[in-house]
N, C-alpha and C positions, 0 to 999 in steps of 0.2 A: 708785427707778425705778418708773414705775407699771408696775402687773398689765396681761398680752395680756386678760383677758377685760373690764378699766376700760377699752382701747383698744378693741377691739371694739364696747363699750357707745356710747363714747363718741360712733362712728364712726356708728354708726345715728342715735342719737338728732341730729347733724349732717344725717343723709340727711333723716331726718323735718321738723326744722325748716326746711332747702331748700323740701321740696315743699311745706310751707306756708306759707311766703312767695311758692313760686309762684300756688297755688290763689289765695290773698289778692289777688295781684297780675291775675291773671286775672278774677274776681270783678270788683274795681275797672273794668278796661276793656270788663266786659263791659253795664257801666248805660248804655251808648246812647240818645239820644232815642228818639220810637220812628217818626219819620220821617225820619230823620238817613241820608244816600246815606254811605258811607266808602269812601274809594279804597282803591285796591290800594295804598298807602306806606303808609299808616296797616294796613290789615291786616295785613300785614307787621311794623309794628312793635310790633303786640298780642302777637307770638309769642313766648312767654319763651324764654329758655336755658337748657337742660336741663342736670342734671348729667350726666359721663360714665358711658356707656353703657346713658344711658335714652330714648336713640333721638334722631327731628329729629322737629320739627313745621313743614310746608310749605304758605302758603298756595299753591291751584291758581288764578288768574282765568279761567283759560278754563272750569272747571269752577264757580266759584263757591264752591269747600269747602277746608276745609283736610284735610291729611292728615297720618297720624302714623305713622312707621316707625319699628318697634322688634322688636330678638331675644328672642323669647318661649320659652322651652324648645328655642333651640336652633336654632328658626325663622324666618325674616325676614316680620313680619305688615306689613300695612296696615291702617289702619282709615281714616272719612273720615268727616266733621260739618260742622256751618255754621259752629260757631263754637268757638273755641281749649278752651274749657269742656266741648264734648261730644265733641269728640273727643280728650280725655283721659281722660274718665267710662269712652267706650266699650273706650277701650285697657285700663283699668285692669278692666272686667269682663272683658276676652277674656285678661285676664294671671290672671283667677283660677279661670277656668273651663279655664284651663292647666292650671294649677295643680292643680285636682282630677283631671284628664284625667289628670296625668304621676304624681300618685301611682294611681290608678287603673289607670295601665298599668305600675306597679309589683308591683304584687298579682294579675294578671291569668296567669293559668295557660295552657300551651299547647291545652290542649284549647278553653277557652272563645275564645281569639281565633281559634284556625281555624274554630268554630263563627259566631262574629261575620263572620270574613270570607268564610264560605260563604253566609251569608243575605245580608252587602250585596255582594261581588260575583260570588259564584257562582250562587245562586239567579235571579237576571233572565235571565241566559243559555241556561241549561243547559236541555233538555230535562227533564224529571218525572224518565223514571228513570233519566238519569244524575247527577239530583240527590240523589234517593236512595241510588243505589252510593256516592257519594262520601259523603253522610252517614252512611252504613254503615260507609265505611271510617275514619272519623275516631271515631267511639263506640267500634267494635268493636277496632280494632288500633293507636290513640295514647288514648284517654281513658279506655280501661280498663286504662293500662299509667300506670306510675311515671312517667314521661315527660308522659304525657298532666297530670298535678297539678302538675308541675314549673312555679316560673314564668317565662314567655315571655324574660324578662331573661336568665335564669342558663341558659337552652339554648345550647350551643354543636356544633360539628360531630363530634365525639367523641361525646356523647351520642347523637345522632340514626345515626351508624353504628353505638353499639353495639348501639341499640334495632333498626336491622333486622337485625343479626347474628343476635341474640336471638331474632326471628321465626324466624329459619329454623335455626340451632341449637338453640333450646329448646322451639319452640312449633311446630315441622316447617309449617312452613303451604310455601302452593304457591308456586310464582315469580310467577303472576298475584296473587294476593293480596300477596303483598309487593312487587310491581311499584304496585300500587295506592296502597299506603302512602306508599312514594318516590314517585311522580309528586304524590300533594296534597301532599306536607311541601315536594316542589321550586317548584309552583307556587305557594304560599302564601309561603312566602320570597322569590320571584319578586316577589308580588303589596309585601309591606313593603317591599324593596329599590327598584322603583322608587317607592315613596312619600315614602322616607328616613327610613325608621323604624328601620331597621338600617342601619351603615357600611358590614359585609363580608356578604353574604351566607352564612348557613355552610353551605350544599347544595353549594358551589362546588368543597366536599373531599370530600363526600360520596360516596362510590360506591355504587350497584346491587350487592345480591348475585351473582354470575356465575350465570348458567342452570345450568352443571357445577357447579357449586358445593351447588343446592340438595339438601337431605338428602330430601324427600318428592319421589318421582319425579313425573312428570306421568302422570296417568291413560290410560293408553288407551281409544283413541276404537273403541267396541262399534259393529257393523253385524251386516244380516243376510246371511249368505251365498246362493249363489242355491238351496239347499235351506230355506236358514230363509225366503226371499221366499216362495216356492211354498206353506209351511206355512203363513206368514202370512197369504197371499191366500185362500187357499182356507176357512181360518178365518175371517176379516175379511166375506167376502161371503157367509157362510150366514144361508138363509134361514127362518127357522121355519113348517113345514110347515101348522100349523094356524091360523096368522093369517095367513099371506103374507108376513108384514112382515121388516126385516133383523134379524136376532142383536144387533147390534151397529150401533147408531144413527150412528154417525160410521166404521164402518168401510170403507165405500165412499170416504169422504174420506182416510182414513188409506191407502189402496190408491193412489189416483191419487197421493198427493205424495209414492210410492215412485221414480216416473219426474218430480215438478215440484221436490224439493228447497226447498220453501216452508217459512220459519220458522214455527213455532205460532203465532205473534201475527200474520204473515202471514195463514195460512190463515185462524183466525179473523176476520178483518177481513172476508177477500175474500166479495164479493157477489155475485148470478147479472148482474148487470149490466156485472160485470171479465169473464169468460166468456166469449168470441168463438167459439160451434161452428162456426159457418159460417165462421170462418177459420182454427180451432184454434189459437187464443191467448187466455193470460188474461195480466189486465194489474194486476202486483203496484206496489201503491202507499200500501199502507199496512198498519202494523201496531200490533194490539192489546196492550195490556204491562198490567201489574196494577200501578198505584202506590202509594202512601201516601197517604190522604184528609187532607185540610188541616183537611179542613170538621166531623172529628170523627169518627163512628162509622159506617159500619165502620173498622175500620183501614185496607183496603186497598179500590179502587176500579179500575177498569178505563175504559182511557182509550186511545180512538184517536191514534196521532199518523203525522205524513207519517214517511215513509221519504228519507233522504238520496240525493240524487242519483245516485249509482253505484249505489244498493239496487232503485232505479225502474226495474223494469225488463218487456219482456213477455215470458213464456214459450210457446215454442212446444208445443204438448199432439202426443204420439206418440198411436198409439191405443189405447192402455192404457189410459195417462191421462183421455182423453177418453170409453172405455168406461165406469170408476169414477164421470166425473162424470156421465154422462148417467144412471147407474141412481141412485148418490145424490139428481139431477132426479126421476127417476121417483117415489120413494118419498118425498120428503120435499112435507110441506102446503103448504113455503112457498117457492115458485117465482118471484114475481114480481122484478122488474128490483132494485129495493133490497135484498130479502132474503139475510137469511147463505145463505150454503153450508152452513156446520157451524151451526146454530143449533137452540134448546132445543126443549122439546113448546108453547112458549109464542112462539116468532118470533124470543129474544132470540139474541147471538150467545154462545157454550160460552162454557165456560172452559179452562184448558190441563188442567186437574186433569182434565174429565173425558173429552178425550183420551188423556190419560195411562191413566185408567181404563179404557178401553176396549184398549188396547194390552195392560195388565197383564195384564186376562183373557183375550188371544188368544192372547197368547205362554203363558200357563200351560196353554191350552186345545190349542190345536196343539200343545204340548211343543217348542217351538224350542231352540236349544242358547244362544242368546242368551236371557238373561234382564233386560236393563236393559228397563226402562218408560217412560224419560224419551223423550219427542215429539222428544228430538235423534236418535236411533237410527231412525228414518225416512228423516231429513234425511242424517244419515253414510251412510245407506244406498244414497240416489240419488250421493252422491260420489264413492262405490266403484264404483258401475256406470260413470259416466264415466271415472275412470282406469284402471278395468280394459280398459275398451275402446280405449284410447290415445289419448282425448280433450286437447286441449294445457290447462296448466293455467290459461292464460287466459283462454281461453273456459270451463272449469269457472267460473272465480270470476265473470267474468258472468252466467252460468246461475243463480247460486246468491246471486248479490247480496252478492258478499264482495270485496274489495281483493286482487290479486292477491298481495300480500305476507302477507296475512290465510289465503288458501285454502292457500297454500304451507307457512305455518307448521302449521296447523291440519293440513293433511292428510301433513304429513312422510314418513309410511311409504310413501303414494300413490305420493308424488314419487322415493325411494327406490325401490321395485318398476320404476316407469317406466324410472329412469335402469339399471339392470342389463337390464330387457328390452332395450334399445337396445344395451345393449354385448354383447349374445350376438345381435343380429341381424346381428352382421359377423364373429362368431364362426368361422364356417367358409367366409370369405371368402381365396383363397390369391393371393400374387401369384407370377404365371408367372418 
């Protein structure tokens, strides 16, 4: 009985001598005159026959090519040439450059393909910085984890639920940030599923950590009460006695978008040409964000970009508001129609840091009971004036350039507070 590896042998070296009987054969028909017309019977009958399941070879006349279909890794390809000879050349490189591809995406780790699929097709899309969030979240929370080295082959839906268990059981991270995680591992799997790069999708078992579920609470959101405004303000707009000039170079800014609720990279952007006094409206449309430089050094850069449609919006100025702005006008050099609002000793426009800076020091300087620094505690600030007042939270999330599902989530406690006042306004309502 012969040996399976003598049949084996045997069995190739039969394929090998086929295809070279075909090349041979091909070759031969391929010496043409070199003015010689050949019909479409004759092309047709130039086309060898393939052994099974090394595809067909078709000539087209209405195209003038032949064509050659063949299952390439799994793939159903075409290729297309003049003559029976090139497009079998051309199949045979697109079978080896398979070939390299399929071992290639054998070895290829999950980290590295999400990174592949994030520069071809997340990066043309996305905005700067939520191209960056998302490269942030793919370095920091899969490519610095066992997962992230794991390769792309051997991941299945078990792994990727244990790995966000693990986030939020052993690494306390927040539901946003593991929210972040699941949403690229979902859309990334999304993006090879319809390619057919995978059968089953494995996000499809996958479940979200549950919000109750997470072991790190979510922070509470710090404002200033209406005694830490007063100490703010009054700190914020002192004036130094022997220059004239303000304490606090941005704090007239920082004063008025206690009643405009304008993001940092908002206010920063906005210009005295957004400014409407004669109508008391300023018109928010765009904001400043600090990105990753492409171009090399610094690292990071600041870069205007448009505000999304529901963000576009004008604010009406109380006269607070528009008190703040007209004294920030007064004292600042640079007034004309293009110029920042908040901008440097030099015309350029701040940065959020030194916003921040100048908050640090009023809140340490007034002694408020609040002590966050961060430029969002302005912004929580003007929110809390609106639902204190029994503003509907509709109209807040307009005001404030948020999604109503966004300002709802965001301001929870608001929304709580409001819906109890409501229920003790009928509290001592009797029926006769």
């Amino acid at each position: 009985m012969q040996p399976l590896y003598s049949l084996h042998m045997s069995g190739a070296v039969n394929l090998i001598t086929r295809k070279r009987k075909i090349y041979r054969r091909v070759k031969e028909m391929a010496k043409e005159k070199d003015n010689e017309v050949i019909s479409d019977e004759e092309r047709k009958a130039c086309i060898p026959k393939l052994p099974q399941g090394q595809g067909t070879i078709t000539w087209l006349s209405d195209r003038g090519k032949y064509s050659y279909k063949k299952t390439v890794n799994g793939k159903r390809r075409v290729v297309y040439a003049a003559t029976v000879k090139e497009v079998m050349a051309v199949m045979n490189r697109l079978e080896k450059e398979g070939c390299k591809e399929a071992k290639h995406q054998e070895k290829i780790t999950l980290a590295e393909a999400m990174l592949d699929w994030l520069e071809k097709y997340k990066r043309p899309k996305l905005k700067r910085t939520s191209y960056d969030t998302l490269r942030k979240t793919i370095m920091a929370r899969i490519a610095d984890y066992d997962i992230g080295s794991t390769r792309l082959s051997a991941i299945d839906s078990d792994m990727i639920q244990e790995h966000l268990n693990m986030l939020n059981e052993s690494m306390h991270l927040s539901y946003s940030t593991i929210k972040k995680c699941y949403d690229a591992l979902n859309d990334f799997y999304r993006n090879r599923t319809l390619q057919g790069k995978v059968g089953i999708n494995p996000m499809l078992t996958v479940g979200m950590v549950n919000k109750e579920n997470i072991i790190r609470k979510t922070k509470k959101i710090e404002f200033f009460e209406r005694d830490d405004i007063e100490k703010f303000i009054q700190e914020a707009t002192a004036i130094f006695t022997w220059s004239r000039q303000p304490k606090y170079q941005y704090g007239f800014c920082l004063c008025a978008n206690i009643y405009l609720g304008m993001r940092a990279g908002e206010l920063l952007a906005l210009r005295w040409e957004d400014v409407d006094f004669e109508k008391g409206s300023i018109y928010v449309h765009e904001n400043l964000q600090l990105v990753s430089n492409r171009n090399g050094t610094p690292k990071q850069v600041y870069e205007t970009q448009s505000l999304k449609n529901y963000q576009n919006r004008h604010i009406h100025m109380n006269q607070r508001a528009r008190y703040f702005l007209e004294r920030q006008r007064e004292y600042s050099p640079y007034t004309n129609p293009g110029d920042y609002v908040c901008c440097t000793q030099n015309g350029t426009h701040a940065a959020v840091s030194y916003l921040s800076g100048n908050i640090k020091r009023i809140e340490e300087t007034a002694g408020t009971k609040v002590t966050a620094h961060g430029t969002h505690v302005i912004r929580h600030t003007c929110a809390s004036l609106y639902f204190r007042n029994g503003v509907r939270v509709e109209l807040i999330a307009a005001l404030l350039g948020h999604s109503v599902d966004v300002c709802r989530s965001t301001y929870i406690h608001f929304v709580e507070e409001q819906k109890k006042a409501a229920v003790e306004l009928i509290d001592d309502y009797e029926v006769s």
